[in-house]
C-alpha positions as CSV (number, residue, x, y, z in Angstrom):
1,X,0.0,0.0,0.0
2,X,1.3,3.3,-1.1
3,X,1.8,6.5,1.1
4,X,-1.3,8.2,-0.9
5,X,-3.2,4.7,-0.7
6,X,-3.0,5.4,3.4
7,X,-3.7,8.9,2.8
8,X,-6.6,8.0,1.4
9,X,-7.7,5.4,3.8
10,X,-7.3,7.7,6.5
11,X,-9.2,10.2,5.2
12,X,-12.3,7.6,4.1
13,X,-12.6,6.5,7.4
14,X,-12.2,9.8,8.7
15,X,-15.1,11.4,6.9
16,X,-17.1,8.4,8.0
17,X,-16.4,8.7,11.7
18,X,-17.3,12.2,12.0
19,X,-18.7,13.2,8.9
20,X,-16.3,16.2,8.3
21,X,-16.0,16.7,4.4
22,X,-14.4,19.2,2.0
23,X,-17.9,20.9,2.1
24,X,-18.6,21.1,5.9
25,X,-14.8,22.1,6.0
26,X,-15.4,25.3,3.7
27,X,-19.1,25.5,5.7
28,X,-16.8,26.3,8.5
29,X,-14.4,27.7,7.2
30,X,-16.2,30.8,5.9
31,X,-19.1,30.8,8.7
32,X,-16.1,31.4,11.1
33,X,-14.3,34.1,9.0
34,X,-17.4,35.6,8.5
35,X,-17.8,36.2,11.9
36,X,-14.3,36.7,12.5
37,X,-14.1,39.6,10.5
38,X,-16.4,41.9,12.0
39,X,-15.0,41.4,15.2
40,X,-14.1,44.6,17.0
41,X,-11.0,43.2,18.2
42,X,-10.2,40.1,15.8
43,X,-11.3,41.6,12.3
44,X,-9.1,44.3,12.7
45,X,-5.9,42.4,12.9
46,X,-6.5,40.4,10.1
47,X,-8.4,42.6,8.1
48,X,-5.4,44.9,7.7
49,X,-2.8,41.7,6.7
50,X,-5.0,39.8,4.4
51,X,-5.5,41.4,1.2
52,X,-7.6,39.1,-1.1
53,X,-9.9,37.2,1.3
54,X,-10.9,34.8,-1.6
55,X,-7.2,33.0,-1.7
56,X,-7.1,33.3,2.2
57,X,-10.0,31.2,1.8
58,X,-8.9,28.7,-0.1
59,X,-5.7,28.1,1.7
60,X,-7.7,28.1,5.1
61,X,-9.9,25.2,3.6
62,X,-6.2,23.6,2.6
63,X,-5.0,24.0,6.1
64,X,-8.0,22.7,8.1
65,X,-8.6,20.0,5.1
66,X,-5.2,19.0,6.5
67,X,-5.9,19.5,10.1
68,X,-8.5,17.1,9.9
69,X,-8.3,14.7,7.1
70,X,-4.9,14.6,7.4
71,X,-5.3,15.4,3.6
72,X,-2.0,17.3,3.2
73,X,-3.4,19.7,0.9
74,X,-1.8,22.3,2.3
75,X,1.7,23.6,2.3
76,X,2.0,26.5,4.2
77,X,3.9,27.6,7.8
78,X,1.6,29.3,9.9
79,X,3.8,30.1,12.7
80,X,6.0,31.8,11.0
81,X,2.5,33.8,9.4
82,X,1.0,34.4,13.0
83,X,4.4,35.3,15.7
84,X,4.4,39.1,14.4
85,X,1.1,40.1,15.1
86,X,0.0,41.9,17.5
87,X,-2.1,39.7,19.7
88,X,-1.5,37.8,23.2
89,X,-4.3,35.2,25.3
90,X,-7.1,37.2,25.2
91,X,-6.9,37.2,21.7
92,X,-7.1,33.5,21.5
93,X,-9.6,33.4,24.0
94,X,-11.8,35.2,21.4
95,X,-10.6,33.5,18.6
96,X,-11.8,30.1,20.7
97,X,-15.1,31.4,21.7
98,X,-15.8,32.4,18.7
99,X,-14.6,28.9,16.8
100,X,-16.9,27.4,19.3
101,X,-19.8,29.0,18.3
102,X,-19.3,28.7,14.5
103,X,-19.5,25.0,14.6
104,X,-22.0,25.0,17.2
105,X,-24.2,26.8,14.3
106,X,-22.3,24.5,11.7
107,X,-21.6,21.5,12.6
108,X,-23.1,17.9,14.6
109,X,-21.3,17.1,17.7
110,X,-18.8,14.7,16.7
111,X,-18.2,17.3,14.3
112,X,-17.4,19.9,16.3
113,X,-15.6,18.2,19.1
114,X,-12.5,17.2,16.6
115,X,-12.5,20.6,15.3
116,X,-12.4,22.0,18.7
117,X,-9.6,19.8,19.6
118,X,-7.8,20.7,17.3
119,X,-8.4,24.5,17.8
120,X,-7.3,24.0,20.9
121,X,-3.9,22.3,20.2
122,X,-3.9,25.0,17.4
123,X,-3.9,27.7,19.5
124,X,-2.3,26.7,22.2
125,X,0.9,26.5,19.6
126,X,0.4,29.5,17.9
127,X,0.4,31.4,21.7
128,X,3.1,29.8,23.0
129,X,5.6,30.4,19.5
130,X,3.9,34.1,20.2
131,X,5.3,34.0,23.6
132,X,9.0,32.5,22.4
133,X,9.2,35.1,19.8
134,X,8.9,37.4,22.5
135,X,11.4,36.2,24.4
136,X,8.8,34.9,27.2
137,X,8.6,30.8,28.3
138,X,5.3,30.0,29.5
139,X,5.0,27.4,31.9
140,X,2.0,24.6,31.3
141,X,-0.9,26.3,31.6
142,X,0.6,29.6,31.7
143,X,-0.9,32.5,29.5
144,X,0.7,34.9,27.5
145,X,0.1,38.6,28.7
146,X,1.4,41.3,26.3
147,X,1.5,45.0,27.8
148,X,-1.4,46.1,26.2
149,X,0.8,48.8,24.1
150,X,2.0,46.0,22.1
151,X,-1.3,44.0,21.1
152,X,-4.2,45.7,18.6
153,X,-7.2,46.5,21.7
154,X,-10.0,48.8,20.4
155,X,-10.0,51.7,22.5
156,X,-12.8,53.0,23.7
């Protein structure tokens, strides 16, 4: 059995277990972003580094296509996309909550419990290469606090 012949496999059963497809990825996908965008403390950030929406798209799908299917459709680093902007736990916090209710609205349970793991892990990564880049070790469990100079907060 080939490499792409397990690939495959795994993604079969995959689809079957939870019923996560291509099509509920992309449901997900851009129900979340959506949202995501008009957020008065998360559209901001990315509004202002993503400049055709449409190909973000379409690598997000790629990325969480290979998230979850193990699909390897994407190619990207997002690390190295995410440790320069200007956001700390809270903004994670959001990001979560907001995840959360997107497949709540999206997706069944099964669904949405592997996509939430996975969020998690996601973001717990993404925070803590935030926190390295900054010269700060968090210690399990530990959040990362930025003065709030340094992080994109609407003020009021």
């Amino acid at each position: 059995m080939t490499s792409s012949d397990r690939r495959a496999e795994a993604m079969a059963r995959r689809i079957a277990e939870t019923g996560i497809d291509a099509a509920m990825i992309e449901r997900v996908v851009r129900a979340f972003y959506g949202k995501m965008r008009q957020h008065p403390v998360l559209g901001p950030v990315f509004n202002q580094r993503v400049a055709d929406w449409e190909d973000h798209m379409t690598r997000l799908c790629a990325f969480w296509s290979s998230v979850i299917l193990a699909s390897g459709t994407y190619g990207g680093s997002p690390m190295q996309k995410h440790v320069h902007l200007p956001i700390d736990g809270r903004h994670f916090d959001l990001w979560l909550r907001l995840f959360y209710q997107t497949l709540q609205e999206t997706c069944p349970p099964e669904a949405a419990r592997l996509f939430m793991e996975r969020a998690l892990r996601i973001a717990e990564s993404l925070e803590m290469a935030i926190a390295v880049e900054h010269g700060v070790m968090l210690a399990k469990g530990e959040r990362l606090r930025r003065p709030d100079a340094d992080v994109f907060l609407p003020t009021e």
